[in-house]
N, C-alpha and C positions, 0 to 999 in steps of 0.2 A: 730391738736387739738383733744382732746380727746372726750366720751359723753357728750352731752349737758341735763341740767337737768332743766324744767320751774316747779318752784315751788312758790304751793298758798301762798302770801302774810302772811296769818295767819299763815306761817309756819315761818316765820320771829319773827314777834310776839311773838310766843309760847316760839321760842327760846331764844328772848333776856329779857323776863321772868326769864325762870329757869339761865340764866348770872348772873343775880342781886338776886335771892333767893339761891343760892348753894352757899357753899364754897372749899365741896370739886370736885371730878372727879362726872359727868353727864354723864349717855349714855342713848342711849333709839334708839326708830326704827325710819327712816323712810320708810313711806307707802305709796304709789300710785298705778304705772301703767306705765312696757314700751313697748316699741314700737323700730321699725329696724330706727329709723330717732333720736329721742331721748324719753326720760325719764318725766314722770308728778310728780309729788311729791307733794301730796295732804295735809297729814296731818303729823306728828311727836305724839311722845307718849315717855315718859320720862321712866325706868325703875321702877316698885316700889321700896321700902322701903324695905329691910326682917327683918320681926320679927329676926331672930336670926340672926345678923351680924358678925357672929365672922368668917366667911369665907372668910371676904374681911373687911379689913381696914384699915386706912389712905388715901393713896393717891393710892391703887391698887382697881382691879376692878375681881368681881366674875361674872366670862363667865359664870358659870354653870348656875346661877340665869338669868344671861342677855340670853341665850340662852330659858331655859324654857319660859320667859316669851315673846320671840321671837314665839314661841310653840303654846303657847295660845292665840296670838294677832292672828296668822293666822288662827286658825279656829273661827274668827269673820268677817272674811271679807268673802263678798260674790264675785264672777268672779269680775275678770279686777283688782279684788284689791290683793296688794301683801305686802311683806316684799320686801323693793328695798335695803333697806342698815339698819347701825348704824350712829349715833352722839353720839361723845363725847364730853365734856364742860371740858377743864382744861387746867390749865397755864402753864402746864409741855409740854415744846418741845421736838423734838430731833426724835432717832429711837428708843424706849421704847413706846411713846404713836404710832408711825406707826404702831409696832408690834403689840402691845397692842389691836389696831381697825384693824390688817390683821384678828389676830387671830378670832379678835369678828364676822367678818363681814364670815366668812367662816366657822365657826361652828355654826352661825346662819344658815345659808343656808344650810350646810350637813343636822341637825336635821329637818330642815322644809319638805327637799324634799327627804327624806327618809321615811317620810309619805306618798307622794302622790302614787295615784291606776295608774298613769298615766305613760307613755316611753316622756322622754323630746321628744319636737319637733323640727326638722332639723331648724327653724325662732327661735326658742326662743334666747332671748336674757340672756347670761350669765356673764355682769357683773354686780356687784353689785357694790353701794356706798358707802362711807364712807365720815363723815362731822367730820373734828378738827375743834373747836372755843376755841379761848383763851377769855375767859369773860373780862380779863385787857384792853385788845389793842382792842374786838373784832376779830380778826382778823379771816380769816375762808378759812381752807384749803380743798377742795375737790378732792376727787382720785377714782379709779374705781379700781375692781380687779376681774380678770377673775375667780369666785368661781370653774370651772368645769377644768384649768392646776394650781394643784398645787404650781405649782414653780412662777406662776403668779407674775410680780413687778408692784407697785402702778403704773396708769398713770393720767395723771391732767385728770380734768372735768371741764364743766362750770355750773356756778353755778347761778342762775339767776330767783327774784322773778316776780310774775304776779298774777296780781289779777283777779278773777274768773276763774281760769285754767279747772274745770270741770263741771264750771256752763251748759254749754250747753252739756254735755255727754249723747248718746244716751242709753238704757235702755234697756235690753230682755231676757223674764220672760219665765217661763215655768211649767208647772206642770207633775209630771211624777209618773206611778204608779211603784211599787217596788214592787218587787214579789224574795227574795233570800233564797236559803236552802243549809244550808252549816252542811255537816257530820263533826261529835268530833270525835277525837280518842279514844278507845276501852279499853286505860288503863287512865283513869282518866280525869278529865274534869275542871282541874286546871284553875285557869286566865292566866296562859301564855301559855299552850298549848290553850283555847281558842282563845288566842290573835293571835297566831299563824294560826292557823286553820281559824279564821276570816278572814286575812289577806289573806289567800290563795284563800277562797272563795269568798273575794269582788275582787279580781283582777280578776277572771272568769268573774262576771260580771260585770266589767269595762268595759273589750274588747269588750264585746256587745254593753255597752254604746257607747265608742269609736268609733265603727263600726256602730252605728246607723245614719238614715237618719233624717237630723234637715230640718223640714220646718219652717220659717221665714216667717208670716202672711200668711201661707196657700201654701206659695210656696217655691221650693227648689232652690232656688239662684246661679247662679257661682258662683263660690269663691272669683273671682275677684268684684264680684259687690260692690258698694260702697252702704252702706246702706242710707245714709244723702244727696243722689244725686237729685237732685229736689225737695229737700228741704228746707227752709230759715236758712240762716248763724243763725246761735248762737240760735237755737231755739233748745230744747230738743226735743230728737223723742224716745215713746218708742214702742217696737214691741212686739207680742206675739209670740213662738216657740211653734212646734210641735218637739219630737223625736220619730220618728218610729225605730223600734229594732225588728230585726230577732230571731224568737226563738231560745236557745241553741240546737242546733243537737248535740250537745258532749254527752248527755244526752243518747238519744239512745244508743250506743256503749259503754257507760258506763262498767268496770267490778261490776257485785256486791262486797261490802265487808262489813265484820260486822265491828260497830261503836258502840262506846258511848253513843250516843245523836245526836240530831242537831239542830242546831239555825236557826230560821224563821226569816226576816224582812221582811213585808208584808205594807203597805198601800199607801202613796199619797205626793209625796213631791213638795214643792215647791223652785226652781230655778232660780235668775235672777245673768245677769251680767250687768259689766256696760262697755261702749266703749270711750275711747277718741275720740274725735269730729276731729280731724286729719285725717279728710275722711275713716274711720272705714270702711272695710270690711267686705263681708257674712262668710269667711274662719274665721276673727278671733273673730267674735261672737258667730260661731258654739262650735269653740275648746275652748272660754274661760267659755260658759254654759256649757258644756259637764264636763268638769274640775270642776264648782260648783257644780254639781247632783254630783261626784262621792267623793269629799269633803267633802258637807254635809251629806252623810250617813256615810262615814269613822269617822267624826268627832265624830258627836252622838253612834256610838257604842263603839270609843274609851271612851266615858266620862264614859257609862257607866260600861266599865269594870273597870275602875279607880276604882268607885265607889264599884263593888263587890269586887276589893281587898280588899277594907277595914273595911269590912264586908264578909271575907272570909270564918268565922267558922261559919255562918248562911246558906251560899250556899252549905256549906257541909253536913249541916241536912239536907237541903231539900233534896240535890241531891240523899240521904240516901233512902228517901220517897220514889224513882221514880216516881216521880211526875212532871208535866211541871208546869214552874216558870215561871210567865211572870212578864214583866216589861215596861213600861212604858217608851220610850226614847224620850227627851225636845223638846218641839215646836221650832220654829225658830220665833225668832223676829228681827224685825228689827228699828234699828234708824239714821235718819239726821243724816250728818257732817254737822251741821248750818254755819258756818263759810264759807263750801264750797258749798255750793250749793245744791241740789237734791240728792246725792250720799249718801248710806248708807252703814253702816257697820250693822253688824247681834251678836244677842246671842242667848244660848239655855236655854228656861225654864223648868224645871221640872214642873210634876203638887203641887208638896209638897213646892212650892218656892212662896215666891212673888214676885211680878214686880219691888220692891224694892230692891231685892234683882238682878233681873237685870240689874238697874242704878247703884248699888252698883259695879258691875262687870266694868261695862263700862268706870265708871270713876275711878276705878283701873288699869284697863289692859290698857284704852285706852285716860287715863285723858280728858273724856268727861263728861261735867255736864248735863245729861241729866236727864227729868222731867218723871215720871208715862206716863202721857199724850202726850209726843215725843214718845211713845214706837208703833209701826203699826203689834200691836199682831194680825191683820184679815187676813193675808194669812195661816196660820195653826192652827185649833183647838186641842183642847186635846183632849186625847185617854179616848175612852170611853171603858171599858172590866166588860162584860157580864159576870154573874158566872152562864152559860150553861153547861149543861153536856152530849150535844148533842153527842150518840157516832158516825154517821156517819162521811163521811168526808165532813168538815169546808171548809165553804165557804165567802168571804170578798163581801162588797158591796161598793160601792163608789158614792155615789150620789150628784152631783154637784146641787150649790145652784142654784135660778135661776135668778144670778146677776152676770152672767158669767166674767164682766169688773172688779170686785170688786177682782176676785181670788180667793175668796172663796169654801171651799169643807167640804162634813161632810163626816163620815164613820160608818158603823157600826158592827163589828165582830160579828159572831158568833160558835160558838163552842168551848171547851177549848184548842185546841192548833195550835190557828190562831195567827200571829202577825200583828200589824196597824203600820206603821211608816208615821208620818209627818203631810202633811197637814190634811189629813181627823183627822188621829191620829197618835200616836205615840209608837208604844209598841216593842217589840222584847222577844222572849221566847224561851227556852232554853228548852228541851224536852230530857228526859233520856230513852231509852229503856230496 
């Protein structure tokens, strides 16, 4: 028998929805959480709609658009929560729709995890799933596929609904301050050398991250220890993290070299994951937080470089200026899967956005109808940026409120070329020499 997959009822639900309102081909994610025993399968997300179709019609399906939007659903989840597979909806059998959902479910995967700051770990688990339903008969075939050999052939799954699957999943939070300087290259300071040069300098401190020590209410746990142990069955437990991180020695030894510029993220993030109740461990609450700190900053500087591409010819006047540009990178919000219980999924606000415009997001990417008021925008405030002209050298404050249970943190920069990211605030700045 192959993996076993307990998935929330609502996910049932959802699916025999989009049966009855499609006529043609459906694919879309689904998202949970696994595990060396089996798989949770919390909620599904239908693909959007694209304004311009003409890259997929009739009865065939555009991977590019299902992949992208594969892309984007994953930097809304916070730890524990993942991309686990694809579903498709259509009457069409055979080896055409297999193919069809090998290819989806494994160019999903290559795009997602070619983002991550992280070295897969020796436990991870590397199949993903795939759901056929035929809307006529119902009928509903489940297969796995080894995303990491290639040559991988489908093997059966089971497939098997439950209700409240992460109602009682335990919770643990973190706040962590962020301090990165990553040197440009010397000839140009383009969005993809950027991008590139980012990339380099968030994996430096990844490894730090990686290598840092997590305390788990105050103390450093075996790895074996079960978090939920003398605890009551089905009762949510959530914990606070500490991460202690050794400073970079690489630093010293450094060569000098002349540069371009360099990018600052500077301020105060916040981090939670979430565990399946499956007697969850201190090992894989350490490495599934650890994985969210270094997510959600990769995230947020990817949006915004997105964002200077397309406003390219304006960072090239500044850059002209030498002058440092700062900006501003989106708080983290987060909302209920109401359906399932306590677990959230996350988005990034800009400060130029409304909140509307993050339910907007959510019930696109992740067909949730969520309200203004579902939205738990009190773990990270907005960046506040001071027009100081302090020329010494900038220094960052971080001053916790003093409702320490609540999460909450303020911050306050000062100098011009400090950056705030996250909870305190949010900025990142670009500095030309």
């Amino acid at each position: 028998m192959g993996r076993g997959y307990i998935v929330e009822d609502a996910v049932e639900g959802y699916l025999s929805k989009l049966c009855q309102q499609q006529a043609g081909p459906v694919t879309g994610l689904l998202i949970g959480q696994s595990s060396p025993q089996r798989d949770f399968v919390i909620m599904a997300t239908q693909t959007p709609q694209r304004e311009e179709s003409t890259a997929a019609t009739g009865n065939s399906v555009d991977k590019e658009w299902v992949t992208e939007h594969a892309r984007q659903v994953s930097w809304m989840l916070p730890g524990g929560l993942s991309v686990l597979g694809v579903f498709i909806i259509t009457d069409t059998d055979g080896k055409d729709t297999l193919t069809t959902i090998r290819q989806l479910v494994f160019a999903v995967e290559n795009l997602i995890s070619s983002e991550h700051l992280w070295n897969p770990a020796d436990d991870d688990v590397t199949d993903c799933v795939t759901l056929h339903i035929n809307p006529k008969t119902r009928k509903t075939i489940c297969r796995t596929f080894d995303v990491k050999d290639p040559k991988s052939m489908a093997k059966p799954a089971d497939w098997k609904y439950q209700s409240g699957v992460c109602s009682s999943w335990t919770m643990v939070s973190c706040c962590l301050n962020v301090d990165i300087l990553v040197p440009l290259p010397n000839n140009g300071t383009n969005t993809e050398n950027m991008d590139a040069c980012l990339k380099e300098g968030l994996k430096a401190w990844a490894n730090q991250i990686m290598s840092g020590v997590c305390l788990i209410d105050g103390k450093k746990l075996a790895e074996d220890t079960e978090l939920s142990a003398g605890q009551k069955r089905n009762v949510r437990q959530t914990y606070r993290a500490q991460l202690l991180i050794t400073p970079d020695e690489q630093r010293l030894t450094d060569v000098v070299q002349r540069c371009g510029g360099s990018v600052s993220v500077r301020g105060t993030i916040h981090s939670r994951a979430y565990l399946h109740s499956n007697k969850p461990k201190a090992k894989l609450a350490e490495k599934l937080l650890k994985r969210d700190l270094l997510s959600t900053v990769a995230t947020r500087v990817q949006m915004l470089l997105e964002e200077l591409m397309t406003s390219e010819e304006e960072s090239e006047s500044s850059r002209d200026k030498k002058q440092s540009e700062q900006f501003c990178l989106p708080r983290r919000v987060f909302c209920p899967i109401k359906a399932s219980g306590p677990v959230c999924v996350c988005d990034y606000h800009f400060n130029d956005e409304g909140l509307s415009e993050v339910t907007d997001r959510l019930r696109e990417m992740l067909d949730i109808n969520a309200a203004e008021e579902d939205l738990n925008t009190k773990q990270e405030m907005t960046a506040e940026i001071t027009e100081n002209n302090i020329t010494a050298e900038p220094t960052v404050e971080s001053v916790q409120v003093q409702e320490p249970k609540r999460n909450n943190y303020t911050g306050v920069a000062i100098g011009a070329v400090v950056a705030l990211l996250a909870t305190a605030a949010s900025m990142l700045y670009l500095n030309d020499v």
